[in-house]
N, C-alpha and C positions, 0 to 999 in steps of 0.2 A: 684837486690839485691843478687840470689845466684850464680853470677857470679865471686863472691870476695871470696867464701866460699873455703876451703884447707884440707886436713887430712881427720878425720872421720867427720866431719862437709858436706862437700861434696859429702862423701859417702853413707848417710844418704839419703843426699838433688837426686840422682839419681832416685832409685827406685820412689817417690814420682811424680817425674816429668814426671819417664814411667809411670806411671801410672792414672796419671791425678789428683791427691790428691788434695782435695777441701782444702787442709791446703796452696796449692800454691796460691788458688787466694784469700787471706788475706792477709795481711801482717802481723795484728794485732797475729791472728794464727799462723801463719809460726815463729815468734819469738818466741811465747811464746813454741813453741813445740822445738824451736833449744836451746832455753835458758833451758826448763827443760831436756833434754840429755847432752849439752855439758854448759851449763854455769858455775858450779861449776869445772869444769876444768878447762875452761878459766882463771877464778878467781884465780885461784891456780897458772897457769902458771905468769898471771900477778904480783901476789903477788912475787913470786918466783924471777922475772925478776926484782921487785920494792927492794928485798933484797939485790941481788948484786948488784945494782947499788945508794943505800945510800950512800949518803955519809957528813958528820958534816961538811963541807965547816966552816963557821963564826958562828955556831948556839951554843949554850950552850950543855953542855953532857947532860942535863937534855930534851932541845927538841928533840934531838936526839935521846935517849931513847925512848922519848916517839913516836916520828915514828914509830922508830921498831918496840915496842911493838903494834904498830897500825897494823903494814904490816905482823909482826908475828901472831898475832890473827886474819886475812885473812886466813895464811895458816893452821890453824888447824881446819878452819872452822865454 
């Protein structure tokens, strides 16, 4: 699993591994420790990548809208 990990996500995941962290052999743990450091970021970067890439194809302005305003109240949190 933290073999897919990139950036400060795997920066993190280092030390832990020298070191033997009992948060490695869970899984259940290992997530919820990477999800409360990096997962509001994640979230944001998704959001952010889900902004430019809307786009109203066939949909009404009103669904479309209301995406947005979906994908925009992600990135304020």
């Amino acid at each position: 699993m933290t073999e897919n990990l990139e950036g400060d996500p795997a920066e993190w995941m280092v030390p832990l591994h020298d070191e033997g962290a009992p948060e490695l052999g869970d899984a259940d743990t290992f997530l919820e420790g990477l999800w409360a450091r990096f997962g509001d970021a994640t979230q944001a970067h998704q959001a952010e990548y889900d902004i430019r890439s809307i786009r109203r194809r066939n949909r009404s302005m009103t669904e479309y809208i209301r995406e947005f305003c979906s994908i925009a109240g992600r990135l304020r949190g």
